[in-house]
C-alpha positions as a Markdown table, in Angstrom:
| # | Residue | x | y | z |
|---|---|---|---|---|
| 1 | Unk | 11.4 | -28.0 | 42.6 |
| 2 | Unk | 7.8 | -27.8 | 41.1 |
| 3 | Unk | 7.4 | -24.3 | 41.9 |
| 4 | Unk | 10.6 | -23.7 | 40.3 |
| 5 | Unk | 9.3 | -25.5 | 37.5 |
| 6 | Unk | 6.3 | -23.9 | 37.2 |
| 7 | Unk | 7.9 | -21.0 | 37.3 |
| 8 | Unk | 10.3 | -21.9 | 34.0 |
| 9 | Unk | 6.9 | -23.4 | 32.1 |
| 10 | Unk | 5.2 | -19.6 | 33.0 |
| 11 | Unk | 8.0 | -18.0 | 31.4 |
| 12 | Unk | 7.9 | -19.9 | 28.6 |
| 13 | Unk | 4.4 | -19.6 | 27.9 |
| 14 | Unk | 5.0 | -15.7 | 27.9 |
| 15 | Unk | 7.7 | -15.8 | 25.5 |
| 16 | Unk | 5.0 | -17.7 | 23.1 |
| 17 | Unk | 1.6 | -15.8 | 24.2 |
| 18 | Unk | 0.7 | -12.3 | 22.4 |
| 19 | Unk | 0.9 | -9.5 | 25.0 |
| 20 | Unk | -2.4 | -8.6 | 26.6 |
| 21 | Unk | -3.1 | -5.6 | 28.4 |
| 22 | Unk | -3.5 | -5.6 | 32.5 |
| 23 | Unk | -7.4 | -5.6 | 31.9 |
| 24 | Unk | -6.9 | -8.5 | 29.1 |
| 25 | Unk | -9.3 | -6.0 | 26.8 |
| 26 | Unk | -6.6 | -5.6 | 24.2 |
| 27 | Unk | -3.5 | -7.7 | 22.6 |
| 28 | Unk | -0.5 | -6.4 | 21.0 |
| 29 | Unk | 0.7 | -8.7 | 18.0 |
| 30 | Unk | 4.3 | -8.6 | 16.7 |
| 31 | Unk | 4.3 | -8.3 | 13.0 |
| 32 | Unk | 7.7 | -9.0 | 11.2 |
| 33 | Unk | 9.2 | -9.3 | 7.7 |
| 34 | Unk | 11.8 | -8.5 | 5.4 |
| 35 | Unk | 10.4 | -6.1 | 3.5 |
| 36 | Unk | 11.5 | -2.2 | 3.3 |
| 37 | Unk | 9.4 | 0.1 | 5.2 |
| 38 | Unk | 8.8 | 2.0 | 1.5 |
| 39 | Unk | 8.2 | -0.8 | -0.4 |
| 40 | Unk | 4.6 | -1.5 | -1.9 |
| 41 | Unk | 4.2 | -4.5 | -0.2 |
| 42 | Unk | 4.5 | -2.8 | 3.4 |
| 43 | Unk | 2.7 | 0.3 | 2.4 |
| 44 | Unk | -0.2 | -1.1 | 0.7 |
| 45 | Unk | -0.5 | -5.0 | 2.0 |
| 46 | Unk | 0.5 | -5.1 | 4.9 |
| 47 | Unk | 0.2 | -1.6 | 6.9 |
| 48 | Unk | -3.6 | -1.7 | 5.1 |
| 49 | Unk | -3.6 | -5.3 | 6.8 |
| 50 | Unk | -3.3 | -4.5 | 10.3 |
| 51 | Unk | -4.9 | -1.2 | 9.8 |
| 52 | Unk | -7.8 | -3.2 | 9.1 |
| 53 | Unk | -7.8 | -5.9 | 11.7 |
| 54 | Unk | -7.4 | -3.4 | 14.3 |
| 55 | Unk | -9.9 | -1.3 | 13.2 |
| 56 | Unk | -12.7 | -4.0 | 13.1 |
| 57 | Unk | -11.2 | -5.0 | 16.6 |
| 58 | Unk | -12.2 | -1.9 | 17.6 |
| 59 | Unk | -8.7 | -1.1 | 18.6 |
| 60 | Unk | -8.4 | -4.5 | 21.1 |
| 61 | Unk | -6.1 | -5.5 | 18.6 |
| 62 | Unk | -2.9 | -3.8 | 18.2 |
| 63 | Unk | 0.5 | -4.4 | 16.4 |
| 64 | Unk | 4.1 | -4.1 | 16.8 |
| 65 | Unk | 5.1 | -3.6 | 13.2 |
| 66 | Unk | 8.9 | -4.3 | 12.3 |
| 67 | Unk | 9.9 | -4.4 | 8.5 |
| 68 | Unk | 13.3 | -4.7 | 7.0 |
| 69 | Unk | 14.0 | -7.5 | 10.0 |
| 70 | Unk | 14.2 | -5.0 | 12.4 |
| 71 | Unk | 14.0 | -7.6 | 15.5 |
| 72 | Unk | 16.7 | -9.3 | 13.8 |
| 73 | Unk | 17.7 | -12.6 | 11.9 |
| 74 | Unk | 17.5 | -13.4 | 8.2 |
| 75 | Unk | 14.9 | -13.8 | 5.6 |
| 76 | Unk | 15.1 | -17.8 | 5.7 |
| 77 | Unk | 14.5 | -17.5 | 9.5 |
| 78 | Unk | 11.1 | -16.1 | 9.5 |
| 79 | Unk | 8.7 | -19.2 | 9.5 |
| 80 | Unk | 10.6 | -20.2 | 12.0 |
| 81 | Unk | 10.3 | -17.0 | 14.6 |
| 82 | Unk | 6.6 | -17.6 | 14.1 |
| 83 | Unk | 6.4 | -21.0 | 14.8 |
| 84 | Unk | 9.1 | -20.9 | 18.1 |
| 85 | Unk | 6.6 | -17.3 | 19.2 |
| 86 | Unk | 9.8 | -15.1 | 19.0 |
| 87 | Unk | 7.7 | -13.1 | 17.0 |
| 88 | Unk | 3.3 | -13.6 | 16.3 |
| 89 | Unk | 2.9 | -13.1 | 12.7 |
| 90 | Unk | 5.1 | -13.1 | 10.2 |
| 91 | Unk | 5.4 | -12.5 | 6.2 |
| 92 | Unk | 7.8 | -14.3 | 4.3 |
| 93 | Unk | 8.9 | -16.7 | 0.7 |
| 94 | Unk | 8.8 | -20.2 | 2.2 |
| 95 | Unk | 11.0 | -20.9 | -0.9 |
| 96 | Unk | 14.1 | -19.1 | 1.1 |
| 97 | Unk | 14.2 | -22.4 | 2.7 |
| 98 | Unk | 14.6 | -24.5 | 0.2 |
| 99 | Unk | 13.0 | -27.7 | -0.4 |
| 100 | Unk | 11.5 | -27.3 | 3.2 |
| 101 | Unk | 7.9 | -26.4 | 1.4 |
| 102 | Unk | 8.2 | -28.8 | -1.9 |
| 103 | Unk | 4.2 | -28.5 | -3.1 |
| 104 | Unk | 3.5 | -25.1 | -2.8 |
| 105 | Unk | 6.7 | -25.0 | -5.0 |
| 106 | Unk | 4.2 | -26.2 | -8.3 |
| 107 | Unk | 3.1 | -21.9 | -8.3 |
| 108 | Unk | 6.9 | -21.1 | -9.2 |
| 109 | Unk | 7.5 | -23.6 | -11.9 |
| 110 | Unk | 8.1 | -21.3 | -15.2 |
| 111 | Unk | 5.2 | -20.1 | -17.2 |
| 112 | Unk | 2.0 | -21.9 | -14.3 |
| 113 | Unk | 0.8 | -18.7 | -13.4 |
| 114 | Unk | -1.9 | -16.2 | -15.1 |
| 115 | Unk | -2.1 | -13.1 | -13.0 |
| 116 | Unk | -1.3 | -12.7 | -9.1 |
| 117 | Unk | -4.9 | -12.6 | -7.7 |
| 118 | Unk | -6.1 | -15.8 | -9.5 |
| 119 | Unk | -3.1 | -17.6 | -8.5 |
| 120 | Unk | -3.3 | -16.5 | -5.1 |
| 121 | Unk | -6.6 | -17.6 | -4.6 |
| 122 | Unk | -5.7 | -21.0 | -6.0 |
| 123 | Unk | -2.7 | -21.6 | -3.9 |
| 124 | Unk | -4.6 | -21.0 | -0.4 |
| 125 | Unk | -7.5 | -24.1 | -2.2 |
| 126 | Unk | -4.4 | -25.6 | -3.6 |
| 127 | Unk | -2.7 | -26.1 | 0.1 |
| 128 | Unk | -6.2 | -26.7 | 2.0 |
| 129 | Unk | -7.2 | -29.7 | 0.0 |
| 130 | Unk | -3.7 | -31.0 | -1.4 |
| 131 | Unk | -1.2 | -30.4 | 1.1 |
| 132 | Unk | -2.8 | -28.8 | 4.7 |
| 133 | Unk | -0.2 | -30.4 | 6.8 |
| 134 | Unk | 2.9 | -28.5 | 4.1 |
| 135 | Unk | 2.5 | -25.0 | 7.1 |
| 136 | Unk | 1.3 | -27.5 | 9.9 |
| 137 | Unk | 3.6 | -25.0 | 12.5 |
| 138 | Unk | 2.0 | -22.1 | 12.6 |
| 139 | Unk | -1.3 | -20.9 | 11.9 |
| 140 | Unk | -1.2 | -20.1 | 7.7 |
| 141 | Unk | -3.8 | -16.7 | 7.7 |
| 142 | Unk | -3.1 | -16.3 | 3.6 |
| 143 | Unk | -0.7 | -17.7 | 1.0 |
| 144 | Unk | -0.3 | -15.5 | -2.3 |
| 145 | Unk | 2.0 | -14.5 | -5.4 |
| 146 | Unk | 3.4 | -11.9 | -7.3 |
| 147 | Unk | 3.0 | -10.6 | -10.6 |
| 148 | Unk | 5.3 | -11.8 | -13.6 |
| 149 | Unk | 8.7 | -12.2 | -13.2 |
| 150 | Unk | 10.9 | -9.9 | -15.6 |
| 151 | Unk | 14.7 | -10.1 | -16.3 |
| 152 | Unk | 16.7 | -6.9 | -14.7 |
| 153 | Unk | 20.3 | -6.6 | -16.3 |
| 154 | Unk | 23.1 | -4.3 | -15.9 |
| 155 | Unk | 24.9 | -4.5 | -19.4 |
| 156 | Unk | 23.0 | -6.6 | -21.4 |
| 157 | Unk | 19.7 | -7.1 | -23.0 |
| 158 | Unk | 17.8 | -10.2 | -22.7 |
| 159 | Unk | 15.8 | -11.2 | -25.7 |
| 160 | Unk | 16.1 | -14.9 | -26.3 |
| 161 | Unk | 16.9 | -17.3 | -24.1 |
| 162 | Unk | 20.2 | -17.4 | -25.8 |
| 163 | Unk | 21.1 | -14.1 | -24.1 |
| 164 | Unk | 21.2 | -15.4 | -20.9 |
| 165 | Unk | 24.0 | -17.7 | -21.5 |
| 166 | Unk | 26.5 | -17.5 | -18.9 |
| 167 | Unk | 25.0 | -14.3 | -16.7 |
| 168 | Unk | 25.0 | -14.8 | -13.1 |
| 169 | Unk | 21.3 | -14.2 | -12.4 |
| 170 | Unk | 19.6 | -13.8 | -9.2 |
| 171 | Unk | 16.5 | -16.3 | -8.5 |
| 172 | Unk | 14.6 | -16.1 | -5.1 |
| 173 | Unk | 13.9 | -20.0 | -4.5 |
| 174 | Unk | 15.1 | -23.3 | -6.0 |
| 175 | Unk | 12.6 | -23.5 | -9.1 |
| 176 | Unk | 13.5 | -20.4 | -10.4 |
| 177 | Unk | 16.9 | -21.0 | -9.8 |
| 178 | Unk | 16.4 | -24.2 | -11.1 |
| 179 | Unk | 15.3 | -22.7 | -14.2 |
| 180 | Unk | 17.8 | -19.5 | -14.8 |
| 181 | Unk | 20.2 | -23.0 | -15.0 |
| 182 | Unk | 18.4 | -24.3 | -17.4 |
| 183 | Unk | 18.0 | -21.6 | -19.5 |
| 184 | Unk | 21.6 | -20.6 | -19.7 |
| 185 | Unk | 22.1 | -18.5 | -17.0 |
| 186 | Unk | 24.5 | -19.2 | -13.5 |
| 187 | Unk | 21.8 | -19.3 | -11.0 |
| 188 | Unk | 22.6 | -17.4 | -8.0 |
| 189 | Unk | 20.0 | -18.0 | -4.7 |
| 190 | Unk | 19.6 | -14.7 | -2.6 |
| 191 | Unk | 16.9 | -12.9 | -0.9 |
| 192 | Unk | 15.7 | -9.6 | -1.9 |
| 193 | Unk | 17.6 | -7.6 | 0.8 |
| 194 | Unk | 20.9 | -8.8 | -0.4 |
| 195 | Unk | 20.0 | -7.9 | -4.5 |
| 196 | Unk | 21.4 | -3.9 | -4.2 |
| 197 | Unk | 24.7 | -5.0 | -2.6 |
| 198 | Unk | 25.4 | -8.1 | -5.4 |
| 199 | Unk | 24.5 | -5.8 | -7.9 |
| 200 | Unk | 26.8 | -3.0 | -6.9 |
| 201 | Unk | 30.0 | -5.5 | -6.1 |
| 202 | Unk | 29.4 | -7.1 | -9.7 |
| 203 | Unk | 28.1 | -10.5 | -7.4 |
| 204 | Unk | 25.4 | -11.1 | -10.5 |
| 205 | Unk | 24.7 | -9.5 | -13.3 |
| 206 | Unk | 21.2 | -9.2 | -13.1 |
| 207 | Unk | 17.8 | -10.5 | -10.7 |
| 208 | Unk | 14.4 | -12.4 | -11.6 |
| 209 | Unk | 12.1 | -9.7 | -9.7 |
| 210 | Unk | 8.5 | -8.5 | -10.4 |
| 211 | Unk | 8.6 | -5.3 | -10.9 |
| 212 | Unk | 6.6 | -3.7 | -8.1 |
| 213 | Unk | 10.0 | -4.3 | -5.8 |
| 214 | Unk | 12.2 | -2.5 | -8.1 |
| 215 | Unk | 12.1 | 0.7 | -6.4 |
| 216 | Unk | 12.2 | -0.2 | -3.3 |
| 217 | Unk | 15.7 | -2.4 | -3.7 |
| 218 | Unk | 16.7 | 0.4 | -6.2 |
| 219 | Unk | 17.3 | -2.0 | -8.8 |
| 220 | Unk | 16.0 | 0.8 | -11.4 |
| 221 | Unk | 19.1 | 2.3 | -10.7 |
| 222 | Unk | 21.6 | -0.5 | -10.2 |
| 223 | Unk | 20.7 | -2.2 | -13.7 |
| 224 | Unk | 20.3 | -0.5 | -17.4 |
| 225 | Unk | 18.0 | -3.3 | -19.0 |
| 226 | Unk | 14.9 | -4.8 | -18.1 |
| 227 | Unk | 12.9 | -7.7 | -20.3 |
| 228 | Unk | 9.7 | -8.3 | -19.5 |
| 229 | Unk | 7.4 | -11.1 | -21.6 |
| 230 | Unk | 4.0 | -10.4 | -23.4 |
| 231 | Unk | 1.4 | -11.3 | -21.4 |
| 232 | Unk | 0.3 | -13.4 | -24.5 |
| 233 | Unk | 3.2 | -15.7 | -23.5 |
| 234 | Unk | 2.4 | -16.1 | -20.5 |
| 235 | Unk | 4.4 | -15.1 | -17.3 |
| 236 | Unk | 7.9 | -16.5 | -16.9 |
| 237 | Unk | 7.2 | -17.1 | -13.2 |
| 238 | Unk | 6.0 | -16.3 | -9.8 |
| 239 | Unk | 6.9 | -16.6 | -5.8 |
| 240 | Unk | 5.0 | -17.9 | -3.4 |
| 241 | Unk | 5.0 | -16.2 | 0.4 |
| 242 | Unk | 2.7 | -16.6 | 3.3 |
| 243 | Unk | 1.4 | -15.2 | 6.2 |
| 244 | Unk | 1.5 | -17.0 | 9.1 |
| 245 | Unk | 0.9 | -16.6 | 13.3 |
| 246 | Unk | 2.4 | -18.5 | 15.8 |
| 247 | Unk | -0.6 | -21.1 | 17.2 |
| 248 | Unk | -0.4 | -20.3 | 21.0 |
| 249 | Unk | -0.4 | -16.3 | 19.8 |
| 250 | Unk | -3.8 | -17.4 | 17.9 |
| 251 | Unk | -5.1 | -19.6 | 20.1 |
| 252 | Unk | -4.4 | -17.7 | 23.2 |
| 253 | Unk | -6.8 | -14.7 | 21.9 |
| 254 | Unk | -10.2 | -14.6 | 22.6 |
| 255 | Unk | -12.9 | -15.5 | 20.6 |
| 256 | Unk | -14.0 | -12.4 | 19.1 |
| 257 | Unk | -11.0 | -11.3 | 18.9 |
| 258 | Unk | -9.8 | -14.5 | 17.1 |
| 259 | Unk | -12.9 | -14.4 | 15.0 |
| 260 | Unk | -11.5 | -11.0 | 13.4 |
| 261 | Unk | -8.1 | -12.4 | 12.6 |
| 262 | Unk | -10.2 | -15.5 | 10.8 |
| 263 | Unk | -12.0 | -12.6 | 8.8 |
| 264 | Unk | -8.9 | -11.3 | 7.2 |
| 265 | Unk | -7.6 | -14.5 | 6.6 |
| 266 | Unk | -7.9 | -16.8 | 4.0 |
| 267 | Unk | -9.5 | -17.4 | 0.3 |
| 268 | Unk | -10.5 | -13.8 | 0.0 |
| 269 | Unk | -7.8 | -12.2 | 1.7 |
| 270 | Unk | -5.0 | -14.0 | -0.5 |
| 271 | Unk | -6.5 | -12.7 | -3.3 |
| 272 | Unk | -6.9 | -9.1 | -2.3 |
| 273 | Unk | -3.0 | -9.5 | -1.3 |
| 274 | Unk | -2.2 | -11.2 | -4.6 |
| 275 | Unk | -4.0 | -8.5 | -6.4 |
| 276 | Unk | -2.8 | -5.4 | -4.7 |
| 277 | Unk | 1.1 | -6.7 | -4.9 |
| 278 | Unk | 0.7 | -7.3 | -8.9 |
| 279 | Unk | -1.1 | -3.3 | -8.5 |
| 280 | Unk | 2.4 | -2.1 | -7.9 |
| 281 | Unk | 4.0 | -3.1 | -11.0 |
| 282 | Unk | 3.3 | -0.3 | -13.0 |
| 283 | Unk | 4.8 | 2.1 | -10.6 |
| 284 | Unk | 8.1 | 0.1 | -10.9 |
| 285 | Unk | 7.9 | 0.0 | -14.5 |
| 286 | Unk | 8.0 | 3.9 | -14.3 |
| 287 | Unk | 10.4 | 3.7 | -12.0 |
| 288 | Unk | 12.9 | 2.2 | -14.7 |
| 289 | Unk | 11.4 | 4.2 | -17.7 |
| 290 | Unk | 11.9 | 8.0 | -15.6 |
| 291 | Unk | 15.7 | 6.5 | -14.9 |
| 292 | Unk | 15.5 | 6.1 | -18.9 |
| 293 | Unk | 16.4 | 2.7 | -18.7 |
| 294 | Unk | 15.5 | 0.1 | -22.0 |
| 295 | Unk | 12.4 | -1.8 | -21.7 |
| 296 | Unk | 12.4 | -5.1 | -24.1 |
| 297 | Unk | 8.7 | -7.4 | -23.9 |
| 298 | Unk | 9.7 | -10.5 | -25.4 |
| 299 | Unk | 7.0 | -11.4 | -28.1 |
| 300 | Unk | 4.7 | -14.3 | -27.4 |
| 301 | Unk | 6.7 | -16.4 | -30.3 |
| 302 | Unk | 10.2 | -16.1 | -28.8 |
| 303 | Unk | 8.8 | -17.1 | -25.5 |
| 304 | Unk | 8.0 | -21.0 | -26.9 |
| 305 | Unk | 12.0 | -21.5 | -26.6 |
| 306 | Unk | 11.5 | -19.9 | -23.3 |
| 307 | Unk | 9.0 | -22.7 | -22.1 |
| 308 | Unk | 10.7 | -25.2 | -24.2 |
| 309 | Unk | 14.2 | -25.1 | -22.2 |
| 310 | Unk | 12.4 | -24.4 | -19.0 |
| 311 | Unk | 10.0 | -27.4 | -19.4 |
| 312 | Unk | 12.3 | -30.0 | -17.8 |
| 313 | Unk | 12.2 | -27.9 | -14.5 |
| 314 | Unk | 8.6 | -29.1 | -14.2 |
| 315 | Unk | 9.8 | -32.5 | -15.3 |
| 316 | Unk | 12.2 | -32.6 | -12.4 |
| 317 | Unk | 9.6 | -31.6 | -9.8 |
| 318 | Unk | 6.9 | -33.9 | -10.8 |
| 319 | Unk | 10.0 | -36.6 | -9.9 |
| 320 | Unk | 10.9 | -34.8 | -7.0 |
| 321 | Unk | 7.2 | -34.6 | -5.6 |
| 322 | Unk | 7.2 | -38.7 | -6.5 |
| 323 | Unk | 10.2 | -39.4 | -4.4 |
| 324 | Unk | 8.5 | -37.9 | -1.1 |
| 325 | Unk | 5.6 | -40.0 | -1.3 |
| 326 | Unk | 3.5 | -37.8 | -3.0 |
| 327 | Unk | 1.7 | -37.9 | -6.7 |
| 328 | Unk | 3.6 | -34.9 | -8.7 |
| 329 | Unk | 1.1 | -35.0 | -11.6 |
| 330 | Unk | -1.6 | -34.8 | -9.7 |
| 331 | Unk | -0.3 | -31.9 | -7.6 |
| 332 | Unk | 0.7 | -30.4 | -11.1 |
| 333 | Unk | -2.9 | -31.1 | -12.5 |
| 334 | Unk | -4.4 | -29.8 | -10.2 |
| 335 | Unk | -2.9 | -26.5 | -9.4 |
| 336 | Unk | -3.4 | -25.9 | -13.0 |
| 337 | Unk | -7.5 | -26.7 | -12.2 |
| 338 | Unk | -7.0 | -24.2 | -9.8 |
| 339 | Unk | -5.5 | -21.5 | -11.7 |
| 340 | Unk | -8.0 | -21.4 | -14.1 |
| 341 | Unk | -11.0 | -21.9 | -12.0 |
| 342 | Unk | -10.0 | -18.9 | -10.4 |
| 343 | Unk | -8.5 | -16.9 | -13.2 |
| 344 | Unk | -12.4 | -16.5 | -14.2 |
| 345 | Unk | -13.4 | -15.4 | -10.7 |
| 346 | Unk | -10.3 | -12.6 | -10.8 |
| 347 | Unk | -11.5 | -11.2 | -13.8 |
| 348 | Unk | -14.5 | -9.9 | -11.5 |
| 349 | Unk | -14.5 | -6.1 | -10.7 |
| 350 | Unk | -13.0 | -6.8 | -7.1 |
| 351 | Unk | -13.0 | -9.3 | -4.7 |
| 352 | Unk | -14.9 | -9.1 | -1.3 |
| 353 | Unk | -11.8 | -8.1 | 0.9 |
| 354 | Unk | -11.6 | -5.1 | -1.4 |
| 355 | Unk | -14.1 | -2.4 | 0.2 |
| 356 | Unk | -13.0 | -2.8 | 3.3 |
| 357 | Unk | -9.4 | -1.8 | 2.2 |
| 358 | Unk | -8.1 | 1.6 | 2.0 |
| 359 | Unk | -4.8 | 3.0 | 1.2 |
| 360 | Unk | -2.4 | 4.1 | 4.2 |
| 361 | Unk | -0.7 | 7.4 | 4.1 |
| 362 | Unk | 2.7 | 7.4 | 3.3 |
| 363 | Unk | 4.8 | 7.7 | 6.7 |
């Protein structure tokens, strides 16, 4: 019996515990996400990422990468493979499971963020001093956000909020959702794989997406319309995702070797990930303008009624936020603190990550 047990526990443990080669000199890591294998965010974060860690490893460190849930599962299922060791690391929105992750929600509430890098590096302070325990399952390596959220439409123009009176509009978690409601629309929750097909079948009639995904969902070609908001405005909204590794993967590695993930984790590295995904807008703003498609930016003024309809969305979260125990203004107040503290750091040439960082070929 206990060497049948042991037995069952030694399996188990290999199931959790990153590959090592025969000599133990190296470790294969299994990197998995739902993002397409053409998309900016796989090309440029996180194929640069791992090119990176391995590379300082001096090769001991080596990935199995797997976008476009290639080992299999949903979206919403991610944090989860990381944390059971189905998979090591993982990329993901924790908002696809909703209400699981309430505090880091306070990035998505309409019209919080400035631009992707600042807010990036806020949320990883944000989450290490407010809410450490919020990604207590895994080991969190970086926590970030995109750029501004823009309106995609197949047969309508958006322009005041009064446009977007009964649409059925995709939203990726339950803030935005949350706030496509209170703005008019009917919210529909998705991920981002599921976007081209509820476009196509008439599902929606139009997404909440940044525009550096747009090509890479082909919503470009799906949609006719696209309203983005002057920057003077403000941004109607963000997502938050993070990057997180199973804790017996991490902890199993050796110290060098677990010193080189810490390296590429953290403060700096949310940033450079924030930065580099907000990068990609412009080419999915051409993306939409070579298909000849209208491009509406809703002026500064207009966006007041905007913020006015969408205000009660942060209303309801400071309650929400109360009714778990914790203080909602003070998790509001703060991530604002945050935002700003690091808005002025982000308007810096680069941040330190950036050097290091080259662009992968396309494959």
């Amino acid at each position: 019996m206990q060497r049948r047990s042991l037995l069952k526990t030694s399996a188990a443990l290999a199931l959790t515990a990153p590959a090592f080669s025969q000599a133990a000199a190296t470790v294969t890591l299994k990197f998995h996400t739902f993002m397409a294998p053409q998309s900016n965010v796989w090309q440029n974060m996180h194929k640069v990422w791992m090119d990176k860690v391995s590379k300082e490893s001096g090769g001991r460190i080596q990935f199995e990468a797997y976008p476009a849930m290639q080992l299999g599962g949903s979206p919403a299922q991610l944090y989860d493979q990381a944390k059971d060791g189905v998979v090591d690391i993982i990329w993901t929105i924790p908002g696809y499971t909703a209400g699981r992750f309430p505090r880091i929600e306070v990035f998505e509430l309409p019209f919080m963020m400035t631009n992707a890098e600042a807010t990036s590096r806020a949320c990883w302070e944000y989450m290490q001093t407010m809410a450490l325990d919020e990604f207590k399952d895994t080991q969190v390596l970086a926590l970030q956000v995109h750029g501004p959220g823009v309106f995609h439409t197949k047969d309508k123009q958006i322009k005041t909020a009064a446009d977007l009176k009964g649409l059925k509009m995709r939203g990726p978690t339950r803030q935005v959702t949350k706030m496509l409601g209170y703005l008019g629309a009917i919210p529909v929750g998705m991920p981002l794989p599921a976007i081209p097909d509820a476009l196509s079948k008439g599902t929606i009639d139009g997404a909440a997406l940044p525009w550096e995904v747009v090509p890479s969902v082909k919503v470009h070609e799906l949609t006719r319309f696209h309203s983005e908001f002057d920057p003077a405005g403000g941004a109607l909204y963000t997502a938050t995702f993070v990057l997180a590794m199973n804790k017996a993967s991490y902890q199993a590695l050796p110290p060098d070797l677990r010193k080189i993930i810490d390296n590429n984790s953290g403060l700096q590295t949310s940033g450079w990930l924030g930065r580099v995904q907000q990068a990609g807008d412009a080419a999915g703003r051409q993306a939409a303008l070579a298909h000849k498609n209208t491009i509406y930016a809703i002026p500064a003024l207009e966006a007041q009624e905007f913020k006015r309809k969408a205000a009660v969305v942060e209303v309801a979260w400071v309650e929400d936020m109360n009714q778990r125990g914790f203080d909602g203004r003070q998790l509001l107040t703060t991530a604002r603190a945050l935002i700003a503290k690091h808005s002025k750091v982000a308007a810096s040439p680069a941040s330190a990550i950036a050097p290091a960082i080259t662009r992968p070929k396309k494959t």
